[in-house]
N, C-alpha and C positions, 0 to 999 in steps of 0.2 A: 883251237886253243892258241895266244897267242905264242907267241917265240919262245920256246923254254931260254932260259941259262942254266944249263945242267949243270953248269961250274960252281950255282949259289944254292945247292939246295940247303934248305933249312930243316931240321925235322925236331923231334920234344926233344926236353931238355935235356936229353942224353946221350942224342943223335943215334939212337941205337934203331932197330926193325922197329916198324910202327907196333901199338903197343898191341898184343894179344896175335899176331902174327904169327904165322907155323909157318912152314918152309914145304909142308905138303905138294909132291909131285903130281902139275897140272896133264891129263891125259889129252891126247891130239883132239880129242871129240868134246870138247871141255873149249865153248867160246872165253876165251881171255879179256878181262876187263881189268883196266887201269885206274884207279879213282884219286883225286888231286883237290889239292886245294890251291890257290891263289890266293895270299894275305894281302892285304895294302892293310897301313896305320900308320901311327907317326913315325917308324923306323923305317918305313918303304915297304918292299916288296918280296916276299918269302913265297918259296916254291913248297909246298905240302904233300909226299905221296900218302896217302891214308893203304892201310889194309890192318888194322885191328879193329877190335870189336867195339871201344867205347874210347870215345875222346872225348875232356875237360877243355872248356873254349874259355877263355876270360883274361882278364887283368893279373890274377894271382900267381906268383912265381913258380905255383907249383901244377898250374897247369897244364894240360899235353899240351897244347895251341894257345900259346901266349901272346895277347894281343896285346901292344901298347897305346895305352889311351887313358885320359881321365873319363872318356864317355861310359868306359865299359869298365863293367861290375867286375869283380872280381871272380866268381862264377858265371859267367854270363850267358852261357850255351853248352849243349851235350852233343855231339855225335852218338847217333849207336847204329854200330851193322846191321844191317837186318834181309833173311834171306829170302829169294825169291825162285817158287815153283821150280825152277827151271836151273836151280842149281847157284846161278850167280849171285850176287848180292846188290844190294844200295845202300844209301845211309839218308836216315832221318836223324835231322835236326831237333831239337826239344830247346823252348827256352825256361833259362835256369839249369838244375841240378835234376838228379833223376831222382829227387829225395821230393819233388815239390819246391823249393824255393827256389821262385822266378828272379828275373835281373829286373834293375830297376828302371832301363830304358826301351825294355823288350827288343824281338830282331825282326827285320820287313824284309819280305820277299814278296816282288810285284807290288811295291807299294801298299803292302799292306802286312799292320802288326801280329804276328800269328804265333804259339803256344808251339805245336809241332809242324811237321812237313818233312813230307817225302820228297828229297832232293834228287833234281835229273840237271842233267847237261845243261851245263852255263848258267846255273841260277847264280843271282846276285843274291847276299845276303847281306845286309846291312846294321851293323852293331852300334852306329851312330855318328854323327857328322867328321868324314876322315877315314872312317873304320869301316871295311866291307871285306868278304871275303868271295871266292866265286872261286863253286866246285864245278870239276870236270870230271864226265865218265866219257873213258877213252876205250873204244874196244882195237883189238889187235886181230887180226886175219890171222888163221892157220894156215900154214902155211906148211907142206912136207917135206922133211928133210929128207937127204941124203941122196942114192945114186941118180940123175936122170933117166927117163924112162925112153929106152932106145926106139921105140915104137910110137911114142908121143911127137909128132913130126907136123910143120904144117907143109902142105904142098901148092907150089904155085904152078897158076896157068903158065905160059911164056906167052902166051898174046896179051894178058893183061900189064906184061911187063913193059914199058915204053924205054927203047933202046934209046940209047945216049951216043950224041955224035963221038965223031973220034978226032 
């Protein structure tokens, strides 16, 4: 991913937790996944964390992920959570509303026009000339807290070590 600016993040129009978000306590055995948006449009460049369950993409004010553009519809795209086997989730794309009415320019991913899509790391999606956006799924290492384990040691040879003049 490239270089965050954690200083600029942008989120919907309320800046509040992404929408349908719970604050539910992740367990150590429980891989961690981070999922992001990257906006570029005519306003520049907005930092996106996602973890609700349904976001509104488009032109309209009242959308979760408000894009600035004449290109793009006013509904022009859906996020929706969606969970996988294994506990974690991902998010598919939909174009249009989840009602059926599509956008008038549709969205490409891999150069090509598509209806839904299951987004993975670093897809580009493209809402129309200017206007793209590119999701990132970031996973996080577990990692254990607290005491060191006094018995967790490595040991070296001293013949591998090569002594230093004095």
């Amino acid at each position: 991913m490239p270089e965050a600016e954690t200083s600029h993040f942008h989120h919907s129009k309320h800046n509040l937790s992404p929408i349908g978000s719970t604050t539910k306590p992740i367990s150590p055995s429980e891989p961690q996944e981070v999922h992001w948006l990257i906006v570029k449009d005519d306003q520049g460049r907005k930092e996106i964390p996602l973890g609700g369950e349904v976001y509104s993409i488009g032109r309209d004010a009242e959308c979760d992920i408000r894009l600035f553009s004449l290109f793009v519809s006013r509904r022009h795209a859906t996020l929706v959570r969606q969970q996988r086997d294994d506990g974690n989730y991902y998010y598919q794309i939909v174009n249009g509303n989840l009602q059926g009415q599509l956008s008038a320019n549709g969205i490409v991913i891999h150069g090509r026009k598509i209806q839904s899509y299951d987004l993975k790391n670093e897809d580009k999606i493209v809402f129309g000339p200017g206007v793209s956006v590119t999701y990132y799924l970031l996973k996080r290492n577990n990692r254990k807290s607290g005491p060191l384990d006094p018995f967790d040691i490595t040991l070296i040879d001293p013949g591998m070590v090569e002594e230093q003049e004095k």
